[in-house]
C-alpha positions in Angstrom: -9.9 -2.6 18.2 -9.2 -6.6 17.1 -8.3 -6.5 13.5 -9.2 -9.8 11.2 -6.9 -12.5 9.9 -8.3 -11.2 6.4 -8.7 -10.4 4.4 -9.5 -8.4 0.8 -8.8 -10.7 -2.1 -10.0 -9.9 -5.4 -8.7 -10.9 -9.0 -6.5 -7.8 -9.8 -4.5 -6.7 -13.0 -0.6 -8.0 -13.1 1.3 -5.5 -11.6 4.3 -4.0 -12.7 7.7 -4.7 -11.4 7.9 -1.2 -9.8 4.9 -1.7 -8.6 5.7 -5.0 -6.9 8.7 -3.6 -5.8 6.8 -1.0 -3.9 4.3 -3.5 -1.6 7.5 -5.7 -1.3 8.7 -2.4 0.4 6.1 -1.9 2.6 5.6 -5.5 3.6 8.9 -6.1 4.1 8.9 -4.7 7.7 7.8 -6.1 10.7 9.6 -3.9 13.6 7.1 -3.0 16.7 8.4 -1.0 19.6 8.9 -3.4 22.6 7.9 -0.3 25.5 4.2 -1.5 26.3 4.1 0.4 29.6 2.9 4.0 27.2 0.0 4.6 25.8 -1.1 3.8 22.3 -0.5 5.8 19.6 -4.0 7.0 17.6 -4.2 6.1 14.1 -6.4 7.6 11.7 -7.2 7.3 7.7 -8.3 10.4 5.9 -9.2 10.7 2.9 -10.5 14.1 1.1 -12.2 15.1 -2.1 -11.6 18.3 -3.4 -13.9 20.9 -5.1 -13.9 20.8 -9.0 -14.9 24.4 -9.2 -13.4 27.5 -7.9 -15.1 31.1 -7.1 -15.2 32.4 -10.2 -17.0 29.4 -11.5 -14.4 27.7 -13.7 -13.3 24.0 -13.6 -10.3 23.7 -12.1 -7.8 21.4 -14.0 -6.5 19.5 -11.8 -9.7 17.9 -10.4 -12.3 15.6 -11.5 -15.3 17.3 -12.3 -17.3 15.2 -10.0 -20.6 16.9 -10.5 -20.5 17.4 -14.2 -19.2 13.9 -15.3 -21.4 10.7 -14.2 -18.5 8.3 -15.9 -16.0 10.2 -13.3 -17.9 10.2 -10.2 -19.0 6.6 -10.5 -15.7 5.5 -11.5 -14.0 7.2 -8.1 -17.3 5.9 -6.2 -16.7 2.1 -7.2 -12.8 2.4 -6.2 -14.0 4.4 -3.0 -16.1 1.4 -1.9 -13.6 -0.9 -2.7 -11.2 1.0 -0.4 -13.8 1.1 2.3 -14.1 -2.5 2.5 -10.5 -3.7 2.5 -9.9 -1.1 5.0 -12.7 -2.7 7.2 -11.4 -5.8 7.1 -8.4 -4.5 8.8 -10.6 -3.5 11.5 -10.0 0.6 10.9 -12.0 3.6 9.8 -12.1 6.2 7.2 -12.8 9.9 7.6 -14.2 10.8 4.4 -13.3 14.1 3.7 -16.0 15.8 1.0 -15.9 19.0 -0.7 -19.5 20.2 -1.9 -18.7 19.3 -6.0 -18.0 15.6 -4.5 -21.5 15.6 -2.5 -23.6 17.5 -5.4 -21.9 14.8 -7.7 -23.2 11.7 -5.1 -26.4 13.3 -5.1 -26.7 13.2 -8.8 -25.2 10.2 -9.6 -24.9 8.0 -6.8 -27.0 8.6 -3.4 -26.2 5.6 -1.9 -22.3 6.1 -1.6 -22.2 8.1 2.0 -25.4 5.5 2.9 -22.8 2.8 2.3 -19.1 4.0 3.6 -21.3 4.5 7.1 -23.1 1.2 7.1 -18.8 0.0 7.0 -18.8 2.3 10.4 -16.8 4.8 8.1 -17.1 8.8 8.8 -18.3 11.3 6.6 -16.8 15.1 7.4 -16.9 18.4 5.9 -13.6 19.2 3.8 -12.9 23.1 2.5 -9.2 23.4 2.9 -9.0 26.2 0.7 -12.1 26.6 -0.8 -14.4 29.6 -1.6 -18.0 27.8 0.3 -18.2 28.0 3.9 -17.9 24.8 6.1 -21.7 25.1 6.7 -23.0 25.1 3.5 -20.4 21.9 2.7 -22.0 20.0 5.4 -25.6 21.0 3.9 -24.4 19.2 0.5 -23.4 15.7 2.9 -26.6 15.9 4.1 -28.6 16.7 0.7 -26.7 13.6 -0.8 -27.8 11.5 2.5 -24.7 11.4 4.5 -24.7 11.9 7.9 -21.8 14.4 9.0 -19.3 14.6 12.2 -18.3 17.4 13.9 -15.0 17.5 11.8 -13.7 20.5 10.5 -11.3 18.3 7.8 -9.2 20.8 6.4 -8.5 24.6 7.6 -6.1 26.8 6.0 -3.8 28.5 8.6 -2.9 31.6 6.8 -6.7 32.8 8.2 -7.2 30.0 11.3 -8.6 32.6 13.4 -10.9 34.0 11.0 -12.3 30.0 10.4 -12.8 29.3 14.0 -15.0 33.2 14.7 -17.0 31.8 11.4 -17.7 28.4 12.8 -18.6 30.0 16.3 -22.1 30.4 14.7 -22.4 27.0 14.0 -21.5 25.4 17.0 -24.0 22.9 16.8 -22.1 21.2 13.9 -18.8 21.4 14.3 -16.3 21.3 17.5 -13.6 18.9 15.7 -10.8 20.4 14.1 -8.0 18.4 11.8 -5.7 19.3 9.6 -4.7 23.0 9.7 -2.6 23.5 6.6 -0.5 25.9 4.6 -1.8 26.4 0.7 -0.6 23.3 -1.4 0.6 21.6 2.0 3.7 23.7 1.4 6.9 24.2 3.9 5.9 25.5 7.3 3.1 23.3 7.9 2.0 22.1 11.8 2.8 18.4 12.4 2.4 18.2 15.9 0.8 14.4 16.9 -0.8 15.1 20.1 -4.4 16.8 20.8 -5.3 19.8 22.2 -8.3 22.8 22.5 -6.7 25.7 20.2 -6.7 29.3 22.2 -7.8 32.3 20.1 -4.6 34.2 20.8 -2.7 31.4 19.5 -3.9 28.2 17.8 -1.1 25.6 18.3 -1.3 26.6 22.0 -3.7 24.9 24.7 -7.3 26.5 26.2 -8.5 24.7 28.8 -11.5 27.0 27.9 -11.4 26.6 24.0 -14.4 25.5 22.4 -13.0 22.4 19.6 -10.8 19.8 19.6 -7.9 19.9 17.3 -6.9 16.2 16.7 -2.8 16.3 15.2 -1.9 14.0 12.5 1.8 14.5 13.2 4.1 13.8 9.5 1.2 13.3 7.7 3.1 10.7 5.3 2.3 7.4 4.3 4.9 5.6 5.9 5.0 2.5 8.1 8.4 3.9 8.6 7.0 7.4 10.0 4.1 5.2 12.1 6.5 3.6 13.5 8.9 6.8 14.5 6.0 8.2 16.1 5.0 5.0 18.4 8.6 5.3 19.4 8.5 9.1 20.0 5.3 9.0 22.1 5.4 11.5 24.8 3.8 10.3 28.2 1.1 12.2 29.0 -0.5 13.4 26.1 -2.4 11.6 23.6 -0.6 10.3 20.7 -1.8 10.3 17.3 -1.0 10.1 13.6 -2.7 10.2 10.0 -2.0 8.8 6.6 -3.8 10.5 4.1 -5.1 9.7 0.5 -6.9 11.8 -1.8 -9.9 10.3 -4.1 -8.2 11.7 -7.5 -5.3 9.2 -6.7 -7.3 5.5 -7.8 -7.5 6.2 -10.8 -9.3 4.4 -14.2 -7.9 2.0 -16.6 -6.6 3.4 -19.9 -9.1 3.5 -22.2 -11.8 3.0 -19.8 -15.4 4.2 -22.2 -16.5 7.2 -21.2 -13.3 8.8 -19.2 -11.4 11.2 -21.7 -8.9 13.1 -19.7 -6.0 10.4 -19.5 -4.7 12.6 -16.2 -7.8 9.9 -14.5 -6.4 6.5 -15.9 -3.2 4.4 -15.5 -2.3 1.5 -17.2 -3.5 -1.8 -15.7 0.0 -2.4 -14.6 1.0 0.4 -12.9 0.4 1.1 -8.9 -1.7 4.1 -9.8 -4.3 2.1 -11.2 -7.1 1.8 -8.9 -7.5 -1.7 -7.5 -3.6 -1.9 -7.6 -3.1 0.8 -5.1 -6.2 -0.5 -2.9 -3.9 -3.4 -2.7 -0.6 -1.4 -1.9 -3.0 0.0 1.1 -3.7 -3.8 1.6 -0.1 -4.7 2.3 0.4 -1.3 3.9 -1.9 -2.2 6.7 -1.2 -5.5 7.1 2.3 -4.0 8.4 0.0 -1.7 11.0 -1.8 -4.5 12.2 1.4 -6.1 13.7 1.8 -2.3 15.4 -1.9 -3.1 16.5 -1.7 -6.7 17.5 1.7 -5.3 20.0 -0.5 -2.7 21.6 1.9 -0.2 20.3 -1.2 1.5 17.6 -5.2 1.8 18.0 -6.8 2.3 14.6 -9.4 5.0 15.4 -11.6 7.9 13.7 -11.5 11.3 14.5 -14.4 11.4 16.1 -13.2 8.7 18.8 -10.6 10.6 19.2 -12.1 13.4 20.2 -14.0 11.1 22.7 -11.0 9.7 24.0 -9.6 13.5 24.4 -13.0 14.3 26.6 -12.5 11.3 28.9 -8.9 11.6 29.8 -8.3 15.9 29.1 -7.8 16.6 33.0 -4.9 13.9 33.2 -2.5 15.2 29.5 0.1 17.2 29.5 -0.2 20.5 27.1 2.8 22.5 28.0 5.0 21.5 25.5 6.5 24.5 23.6 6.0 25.1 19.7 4.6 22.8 17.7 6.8 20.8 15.3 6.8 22.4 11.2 7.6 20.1 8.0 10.8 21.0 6.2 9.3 19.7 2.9 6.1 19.9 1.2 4.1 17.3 1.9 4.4 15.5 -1.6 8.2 15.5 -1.5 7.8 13.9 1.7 5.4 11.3 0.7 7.7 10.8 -2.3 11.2 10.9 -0.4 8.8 7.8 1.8 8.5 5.9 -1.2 4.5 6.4 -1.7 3.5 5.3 -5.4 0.7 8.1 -5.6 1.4 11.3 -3.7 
């Protein structure tokens, strides 16, 4: 993909000096791996919602109550647009991530938001890392708030992988993407292989010629131009390449004192990164740094689903015997933070 000259302006609040300090950071680089003669390395851009409400029908605490609170869900809808469109102008794509609170709240409250992130050529997918509702019934939701769902499985917790994939056998038909196999709280242990291959039923991080998905790797999983550029230099020949960043919704958050939004866990001051449009323009600078990895031929900014395609048309010619996968020595927040990311 061409990427645009650009780009997203808007008027935003004055940002800190931390803050300031932090896109300095980012844009500050400009290193892009000079070996042209190996194939690209992937890029993707998830982002997930996560479900306000666990089995036994409390609100969790930690999570906006997207279907309860209209204020809430239209505030993190507005900054989710916003994000959609700077990150088109870049010329990549979003794989929205949604948990079925998130949907029954668009449904409710805004049924235009999946309508609009795909008219951007954005990607809606089903998310239920470690949630009590069945990947089927969380696609059902997309669809009741008028989105139009992949094949993505976004989210699977490994501690009962093979359980998942003999429950999505019966649904076939929907799904046949898988990303982002995880430990609970993205804890120590986690897979971060950054290739693609068909998971076996004896073993998942090993290779079926036979296997019915497609499990796309998002390698370090940190939002790093430093770890992007790591991988492009650590691409193996023969196997497709690929890499994530990853962003959750709960992370833009509201201006203090914003009418209508109570809990303060949801607002930042105006000067701080955290605040919504200041951390859409951290992403900014972060992928203006990306687009010099693009512009070299060293990155391809690409969804999941392309990926997947991608994986179809060139399977018979990769390389898949290549040992255990890689495992994170940190949770993944410590490794976001030790990268210098303002909202992990």
């Amino acid at each position: 993909m061409t990427c645009g000259k650009h780009r997203y302006r808007r008027t935003l609040a004055v940002l800190g000096a931390s803050a300031l300090c932090a896109i300095a950071a980012v844009a500050a680089c400009s290193w892009v791996d000079d070996d042209t003669s190996r194939d690209p390395l992937y890029l993707s851009i998830v982002v997930h919602s996560e479900e306000d409400t666990g089995a036994d029908g409390t609100l969790k605490p930690f999570i906006p109550d997207y279907d309860g609170d209209p204020t809430l869900l239209l505030h993190f809808t507005t900054a989710m647009r916003a994000f959609a469109t700077m990150v088109s102008s870049h010329g990549a794509v979003i794989n929205f991530g949604s948990d079925w609170t998130f949907s029954r709240g668009v449904a409710l409250h805004d049924p235009g938001f999946y309508r609009d992130l795909e008219a951007m050529g954005h990607e809606i997918d089903a998310h239920a890392h470690e949630s009590h509702v069945p990947y089927h019934e969380v696609r059902d939701e997309i669809l009741r708030a008028g989105g139009h769902p992949t094949s993505v499985v976004s989210g699977l917790n490994e501690q009962g992988i093979q359980a998942s994939l003999t429950s999505l056998d019966h649904h076939l038909g929907e799904f046949r993407i898988l990303w982002g196999v995880a430990l609970p709280g993205h804890g120590v242990g986690e897979c971060t292989a950054g290739w693609v291959w068909r998971p076996s039923r004896d073993d998942w991080t090993t290779h079926d010629a036979d296997g019915a998905y497609i499990y796309v790797g998002h390698g370090e999983l940190v939002n790093s131009v430093e770890g992007i550029r790591r991988a492009v230099a650590e691409r193996v020949p023969g196997q497709l390449n690929t890499y994530a960043v990853f962003v959750a919704v709960r992370e833009f958050k509201a201006a203090a004192g914003t009418a209508g939004i109570h809990d303060a866990q949801w607002t930042a001051p105006p000067s701080s990164v955290q605040y919504w449009e200041n951390l859409i323009a951290w992403w900014d600078r972060f992928l203006e740094a990306t687009d010099e990895l693009v512009a070299a031929g060293d990155v391809v900014y690409a969804s999941l689903t392309d990926i997947a395609a991608t994986f179809e048309a060139t399977e018979d010619t990769l390389v898949f015997d290549v040992g255990e996968v890689p495992r994170s020595a940190a949770p993944l927040r410590a490794r976001n933070l030790r990268a210098g990311y303002p909202a992990p």
